[in-house]
C-alpha positions in Angstrom: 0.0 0.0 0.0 1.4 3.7 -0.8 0.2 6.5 1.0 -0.4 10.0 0.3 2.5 12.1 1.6 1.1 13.3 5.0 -1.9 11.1 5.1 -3.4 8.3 3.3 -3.6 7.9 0.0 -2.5 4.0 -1.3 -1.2 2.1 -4.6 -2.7 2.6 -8.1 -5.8 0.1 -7.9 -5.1 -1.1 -11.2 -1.4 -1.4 -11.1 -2.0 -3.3 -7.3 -5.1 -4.3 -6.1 -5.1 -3.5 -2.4 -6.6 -0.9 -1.0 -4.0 1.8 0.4 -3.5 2.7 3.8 -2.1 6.4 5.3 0.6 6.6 7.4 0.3 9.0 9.9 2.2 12.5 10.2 4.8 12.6 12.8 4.7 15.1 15.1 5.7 19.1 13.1 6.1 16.9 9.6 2.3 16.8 8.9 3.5 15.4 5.2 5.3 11.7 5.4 7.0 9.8 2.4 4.8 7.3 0.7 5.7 4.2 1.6 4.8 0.5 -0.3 2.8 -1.9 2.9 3.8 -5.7 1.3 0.2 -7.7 1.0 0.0 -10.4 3.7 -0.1 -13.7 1.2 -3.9 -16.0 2.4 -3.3 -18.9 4.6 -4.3 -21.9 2.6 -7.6 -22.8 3.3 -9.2 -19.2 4.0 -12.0 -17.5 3.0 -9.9 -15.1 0.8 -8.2 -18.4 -1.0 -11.7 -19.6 -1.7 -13.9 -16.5 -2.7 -15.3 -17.9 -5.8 -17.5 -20.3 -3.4 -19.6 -17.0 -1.9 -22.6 -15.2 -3.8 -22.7 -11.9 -4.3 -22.3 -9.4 -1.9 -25.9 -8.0 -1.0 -26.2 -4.8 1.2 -29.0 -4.1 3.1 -29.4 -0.1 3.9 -31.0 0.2 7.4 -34.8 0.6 7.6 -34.6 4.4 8.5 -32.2 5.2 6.2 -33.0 8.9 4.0 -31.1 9.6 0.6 -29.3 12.8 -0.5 -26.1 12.8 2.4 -23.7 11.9 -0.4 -22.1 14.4 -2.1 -20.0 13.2 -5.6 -17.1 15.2 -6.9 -17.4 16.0 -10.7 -13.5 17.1 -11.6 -15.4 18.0 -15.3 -18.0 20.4 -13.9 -15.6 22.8 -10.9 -12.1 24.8 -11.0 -9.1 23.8 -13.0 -10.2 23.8 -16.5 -12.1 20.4 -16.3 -8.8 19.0 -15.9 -9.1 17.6 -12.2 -10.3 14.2 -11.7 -13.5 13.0 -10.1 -13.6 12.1 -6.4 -16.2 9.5 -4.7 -16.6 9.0 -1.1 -17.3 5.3 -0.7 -20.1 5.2 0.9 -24.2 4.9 0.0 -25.9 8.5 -0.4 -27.3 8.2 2.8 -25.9 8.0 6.6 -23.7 4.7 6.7 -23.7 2.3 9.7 -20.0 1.1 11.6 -20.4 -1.1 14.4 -16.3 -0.3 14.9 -15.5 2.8 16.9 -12.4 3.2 14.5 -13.2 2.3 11.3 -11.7 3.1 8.0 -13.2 5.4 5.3 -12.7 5.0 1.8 -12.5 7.3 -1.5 -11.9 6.2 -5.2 -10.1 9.0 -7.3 -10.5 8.7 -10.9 -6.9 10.2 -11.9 -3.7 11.7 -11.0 -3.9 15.5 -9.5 -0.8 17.6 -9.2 -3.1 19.6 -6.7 -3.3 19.6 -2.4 -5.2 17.2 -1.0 -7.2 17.1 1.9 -9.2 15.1 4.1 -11.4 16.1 7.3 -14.3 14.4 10.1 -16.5 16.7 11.4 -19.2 16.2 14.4 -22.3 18.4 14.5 -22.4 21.2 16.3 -18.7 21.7 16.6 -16.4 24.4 15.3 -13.2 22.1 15.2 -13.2 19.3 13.1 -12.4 16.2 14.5 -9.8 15.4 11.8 -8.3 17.2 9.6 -5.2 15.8 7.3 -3.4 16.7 4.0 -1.1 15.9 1.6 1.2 18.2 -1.1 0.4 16.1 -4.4 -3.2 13.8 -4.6 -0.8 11.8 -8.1 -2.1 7.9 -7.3 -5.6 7.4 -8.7 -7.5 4.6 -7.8 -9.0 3.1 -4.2 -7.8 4.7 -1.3 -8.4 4.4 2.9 -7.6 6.2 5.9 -7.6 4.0 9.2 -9.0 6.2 11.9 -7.1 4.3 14.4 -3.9 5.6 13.1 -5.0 9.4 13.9 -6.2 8.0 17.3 -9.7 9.2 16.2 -12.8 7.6 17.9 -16.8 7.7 17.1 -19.3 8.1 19.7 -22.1 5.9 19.2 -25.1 7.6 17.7 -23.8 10.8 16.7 -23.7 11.0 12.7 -19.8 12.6 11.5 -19.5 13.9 8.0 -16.4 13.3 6.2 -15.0 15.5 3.2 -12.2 15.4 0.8 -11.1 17.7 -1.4 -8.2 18.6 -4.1 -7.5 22.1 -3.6 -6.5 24.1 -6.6 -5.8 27.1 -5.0 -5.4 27.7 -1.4 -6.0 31.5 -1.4 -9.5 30.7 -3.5 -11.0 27.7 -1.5 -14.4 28.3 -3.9 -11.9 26.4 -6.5 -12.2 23.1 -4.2 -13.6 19.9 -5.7 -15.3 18.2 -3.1 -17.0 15.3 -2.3 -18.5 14.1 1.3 -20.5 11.2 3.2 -21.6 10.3 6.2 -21.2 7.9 8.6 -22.8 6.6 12.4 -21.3 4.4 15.0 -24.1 1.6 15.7 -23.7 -0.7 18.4 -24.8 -4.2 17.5 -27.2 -6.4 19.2 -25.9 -9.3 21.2 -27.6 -11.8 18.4 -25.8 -10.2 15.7 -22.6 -10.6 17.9 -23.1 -13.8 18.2 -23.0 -14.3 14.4 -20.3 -12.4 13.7 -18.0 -14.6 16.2 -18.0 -17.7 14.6 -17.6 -15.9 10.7 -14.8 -15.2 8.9 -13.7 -13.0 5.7 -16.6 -12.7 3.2 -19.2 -14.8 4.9 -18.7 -11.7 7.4 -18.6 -9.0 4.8 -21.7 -10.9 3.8 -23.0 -10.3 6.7 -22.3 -6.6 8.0 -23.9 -5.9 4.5 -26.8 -7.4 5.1 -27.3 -6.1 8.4 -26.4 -2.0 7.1 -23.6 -1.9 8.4 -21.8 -0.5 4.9 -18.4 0.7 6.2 -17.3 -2.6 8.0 -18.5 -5.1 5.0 -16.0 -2.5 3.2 -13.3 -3.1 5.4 -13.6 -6.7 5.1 -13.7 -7.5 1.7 -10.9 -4.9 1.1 -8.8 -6.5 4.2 -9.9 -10.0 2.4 -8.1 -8.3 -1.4 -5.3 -7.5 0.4 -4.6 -10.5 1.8 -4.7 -12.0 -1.5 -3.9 -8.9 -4.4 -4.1 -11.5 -7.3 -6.9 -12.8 -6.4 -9.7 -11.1 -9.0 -12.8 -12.6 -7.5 -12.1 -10.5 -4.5 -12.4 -7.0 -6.4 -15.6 -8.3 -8.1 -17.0 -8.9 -5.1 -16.1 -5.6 -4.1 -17.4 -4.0 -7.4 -20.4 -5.7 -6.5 -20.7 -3.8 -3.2 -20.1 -0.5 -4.7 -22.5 -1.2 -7.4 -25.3 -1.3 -4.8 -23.9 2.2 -4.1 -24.2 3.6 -7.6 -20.5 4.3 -7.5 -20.0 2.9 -11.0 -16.6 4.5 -11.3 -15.3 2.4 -8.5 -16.8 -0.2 -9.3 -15.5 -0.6 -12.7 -11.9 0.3 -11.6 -12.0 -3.2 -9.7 -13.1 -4.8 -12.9 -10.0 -4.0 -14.7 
């Protein structure tokens, strides 16, 4: 995985498959040199060995769920000529369930950008953003994640955080920005669902954090799974499949190459 310098941004999803982690900035050197994270091979036997054996990956969006949090980045229709690529927050366009108090958070970025980037987690209600990283360059297209653990950042439970990237153009003109955002809730499980989780392992618990809403932690898993195994396609299609339920096409079809 290659990071961002200074945050997160990972490996060129078509040149490597895995989904790239940030490293986080030491302390006065908020920018860090990328660095390449070698893919733990699968144990023989696993669930990432074996994907072929699973259906589809079906997500289930909670019962109260409303539309219209999503916001999608169009790098054709803001600042920069039309020459900035488009920027996707993976997530459904409406608030997305965690069970984990740290989870990771996911963006696809369509092409290179010789532009800042910048990434930040706000709560309602307060003037300080919870996060708030950044990077020089935004030049590696493709999947990327940011592991809120890594930034010591925790979600209460119940309270709904939005989460914005941006390339930014121009610093003195922040109306240049292209921007996309999602939201996201920490949901604590019941003890049933627990239960079932213990005993499951790799996509048959993707399988079933998406079919319970919980959007961001079937993520995780299935991208945790590719990792483990970065030549194994059937993983990315069962990926694609997730995002498809999403209507992020664009991510969805970078997995398919």
């Amino acid at each position: 995985m290659k990071p961002l310098p200074g945050i997160v941004i990972i490996a060129l999803l078509t040149a490597s498959p895995q989904a790239q982690t940030p490293t986080p900035p030491a302390k006065g050197a908020p920018d860090a040199t990328p660095a390449q994270t070698p893919a733990t091979p699968a144990k023989p036997g696993s669930d990432a060995a074996s994907p072929a054996k699973h259906a589809r990956l079906k997500y289930t969006p909670p019962k109260d769920a409303v539309s219209g949090s999503r916001v999608d980045g169009d790098g054709g229709s803001r600042g920069g000529g039309g020459n900035q690529p488009s920027l996707y927050v993976l997530a459904p366009n409406h608030t997305a369930l965690t069970t984990r108090a740290q989870p990771s958070l996911f963006w696809y970025q369509s092409g290179p950008a010789n532009t800042r980037f910048e990434l930040t987690v706000v709560e309602p209600k307060k003037a300080k953003p919870l996060l708030k990283v950044g990077a020089d360059k935004a030049d590696q297209p493709g999947i990327h994640r940011l592991l809120l653990g890594k930034y010591n950042v925790t979600l209460t439970p119940g309270v709904t955080y939005r989460w914005t990237i941006a390339l930014v153009p121009d610093r003195a003109n922040r109306s240049q920005d292209l921007i996309a955002s999602g939201t996201i809730q920490r949901t604590e499980p019941d003890a049933q669902f627990v239960s079932a989780l213990a005993g499951a392992q790799g996509l048959d618990k993707a399988s079933l954090f998406a079919g319970k809403g919980f959007w961001y932690d079937a993520l995780e898993v299935v991208t945790n799974e590719i990792d483990a195994a970065p030549k194994d396609k059937s993983l990315r299609l069962q990926r694609a499949a997730l995002l498809d339920q999403a209507g992020l096409k664009d991510a969805a079809a970078s997995d398919r190459k």
